[in-house]
C-alpha positions, 0 to 999 in steps of 0.5 A: 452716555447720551450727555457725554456724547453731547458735550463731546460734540458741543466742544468739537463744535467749539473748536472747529467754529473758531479754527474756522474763524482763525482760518478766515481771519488768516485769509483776509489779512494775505488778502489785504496784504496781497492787494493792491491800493488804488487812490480813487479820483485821480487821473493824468492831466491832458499835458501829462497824458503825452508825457513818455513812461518810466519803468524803474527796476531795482534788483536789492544786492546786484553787485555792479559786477555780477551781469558779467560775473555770472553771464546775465545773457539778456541783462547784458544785451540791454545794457549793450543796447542802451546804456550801462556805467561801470558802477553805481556809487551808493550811500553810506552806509550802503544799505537797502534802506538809506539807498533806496530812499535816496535814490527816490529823493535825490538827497543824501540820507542826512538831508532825507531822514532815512540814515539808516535800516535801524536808527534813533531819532533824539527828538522822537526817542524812538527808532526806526525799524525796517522790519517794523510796519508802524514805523515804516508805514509812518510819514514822520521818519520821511523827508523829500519829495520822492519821485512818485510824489513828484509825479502825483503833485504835477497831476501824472499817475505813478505805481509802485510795485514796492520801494521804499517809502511806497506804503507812507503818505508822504506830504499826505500821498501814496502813489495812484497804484501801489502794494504793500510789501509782500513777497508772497505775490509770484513774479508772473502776476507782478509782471502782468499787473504792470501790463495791466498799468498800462493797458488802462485808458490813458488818464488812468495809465500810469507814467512812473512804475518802481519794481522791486526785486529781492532775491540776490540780496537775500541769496549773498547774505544767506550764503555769500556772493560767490555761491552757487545760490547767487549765480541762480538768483542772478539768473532768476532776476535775468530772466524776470527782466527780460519778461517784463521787458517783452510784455511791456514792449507787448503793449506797444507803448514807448517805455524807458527802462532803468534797472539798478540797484541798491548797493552790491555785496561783500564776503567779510571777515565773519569768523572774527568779528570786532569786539565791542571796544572796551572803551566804549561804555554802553550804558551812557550811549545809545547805539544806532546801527551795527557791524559796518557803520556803528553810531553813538548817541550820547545821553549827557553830552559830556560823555562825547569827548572823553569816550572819543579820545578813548576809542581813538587811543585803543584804536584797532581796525576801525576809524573813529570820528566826531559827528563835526569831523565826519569826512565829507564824502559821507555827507553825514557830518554836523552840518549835513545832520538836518533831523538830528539823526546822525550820532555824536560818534561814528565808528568804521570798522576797516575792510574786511572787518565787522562789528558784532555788538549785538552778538547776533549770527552773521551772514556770510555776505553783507554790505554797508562799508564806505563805497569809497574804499570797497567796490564790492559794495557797489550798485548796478545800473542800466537804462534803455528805452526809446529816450536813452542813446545807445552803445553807451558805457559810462563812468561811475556816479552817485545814484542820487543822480537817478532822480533828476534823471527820471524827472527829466524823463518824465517832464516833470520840474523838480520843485525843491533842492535835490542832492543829485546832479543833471550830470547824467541827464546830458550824458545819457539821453538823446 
């Protein structure tokens, strides 16, 4: 009895030493997923110390539309306030991803590398994933010089409270201050570690601060961009701008606000999905993207042209292009294909039409179409602060415009050729 008693014990003992292990580990790595990283070293330089800041809000999915849609009562008062255009005009395809890169770049997603969510590389022979760390975490996927790394290479702080290509050395730089994407982290704690930011001694203090924000991108997929969710995740993002702004303001410093977004939000045809056409032989092509923006990569180049012909011959709702006829205003061509990232084929299924190749559930709402010919897909943009003029409406533009924007912001010389236009520079500063 005395035996069976003991090795009862022992393998409890067993058990609860390694559910207390897996406990610990379970904390230390929401820790270190929680943290902040800090570069030790760097401060601003004298001349950079006088230089005005930036804080640069993105709110994923918020529609051009929406703040008046859904009466975002204190989003609309800013916008009032300073300046607002009547839409933001993403890349294609109009994706979290590509948009974001591009706005940090100011290049088009051909000219940066990020073509896509999900694409592959012919060179590497491999794929970028979005959801995949390793891949997002590696600087090889990222071209440009994205604007916190602009700022860090002139000696002038910047933080990141997540974007795209924030967790990456890019040309071998984080940005000072900056976390991995987490969502775990309540808004309330993010908002104070901004005022902290700028609490710090002025050669601590960073000039250049991203803001992410989710939950309108992630209500519109889940239940459309008319839902009830959508208008409570405006809302939410409303009344996280709002705080922000007024703890901000809290701390006496002069701060420009730009609040945008990536793309907007459609409700397709989701009952009827394409089909995958029947010209189409997937075993001698890679395919690179889904529902709205289908590229093929060819295995034997040989396979291109008879494959083109055919898909343009059945036909159906979608537009079929060659990686040379690419129309321009998608910047996606041959010519524009510097990391030979673009496909051989391109496929665009017409409004309100979508592919399901993969035979995945669909969301009810979704993005990604030719911002050309669907609105819905279009962004948000706003910006106030003591630089920007004020009563302002202005027609709609690129976003790759935003990164000569901040950069002027901020003093800081853009140092390679950039996609974006000054155009929006003269307009909307005073």
């Amino acid at each position: 009895m005395g035996l069976a008693l003991a090795i009862a014990l022992l393998r409890f003992m067993k058990k609860f030493i390694l559910s207390s292990i897996l406990l610990a580990c379970a904390v230390l790595c929401f820790a270190q997923d929680t943290a902040q990283r800090v570069i030790p070293g760097r401060k601003n330089s004298l001349a950079q110390q006088q230089k005005p800041y930036v804080v640069l809000i993105s709110a994923d999915g918020f529609r051009y539309d929406y703040a008046d849609k859904y009466n975002a009562e204190h989003l609309l008062a800013f916008g009032k306030a300073g300046v607002r255009s009547s839409s933001m005009i993403p890349v294609l395809p109009s994706s979290t991803y590509p948009n974001h890169y591009a706005m940090a770049t100011g290049l088009y997603p051909a000219h940066n590398g990020i073509v896509q969510n999900i694409f592959y590389d012919r060179k590497l022979k491999r794929y970028y994933d979005s959801g995949e760390k390793k891949e997002t975490q590696n600087p090889v996927w990222y071209h440009g010089t994205p604007l916190w790394v602009l700022a860090e290479q002139q000696h002038m702080l910047a933080a990141n409270f997540y974007w795209v290509g924030s967790e990456t050395p890019i040309q071998g730089t984080y940005a000072t201050y900056y976390y991995p994407h987490n969502e775990k982290i309540p808004i309330h704690n993010r908002i104070q570690d901004v005022v902290n930011w700028l609490k710090l001694p002025a050669e601590k203090r960073p000039h250049l601060i991203t803001f992410y924000l989710p939950p309108v991108d992630d209500a519109g997929h889940d239940f459309g961009p008319n839902s009830q969710q959508v208008i409570d995740a405006v809302h939410n993002v409303d009344s996280t701008v709002y705080e922000l702004d007024k703890a901000v303001k809290a701390t006496g410093l002069k701060v420009n606000f730009i609040f945008v977004s990536d793309h907007g939000m459609g409700q397709p045809d989701t009952g009827h999905p394409l089909p995958t056409p029947a010209a189409l032989d997937t075993s001698k092509f890679i395919i690179s993207g889904d529902r709205m923006v289908v590229e093929l990569i060819a295995k034997n180049p040989a396979d291109i042209q008879p494959t083109y012909q055919a898909l343009k011959k059945e036909g159906g709702d979608y537009d079929v292009y060659l990686r040379d006829s690419i129309p321009a205003h998608l910047h996606r061509s041959t010519a524009d294909d510097r990391f030979n990232r673009i496909g051989d084929i391109l496929l665009l299924p017409h409004w309100p039409k979508l592919f399901n190749i993969y035979n995945r559930k669909l969301d009810k709402g979704q993005h990604g179409y030719d911002p050309a010919v669907v609105k819905d897909v279009h962004a948000i943009f706003m910006a106030w602060g003591p630089a920007f003029r004020q009563h302002l409406q202005i027609e709609a533009f690129p976003n790759v415009d935003i990164y000569p924007l901040v950069a002027e912001l901020l003093g800081l010389k853009i140092t390679g050729k950039v996609d974006g236009s000054k155009a929006l520079v003269s307009k909307v500063l005073r």
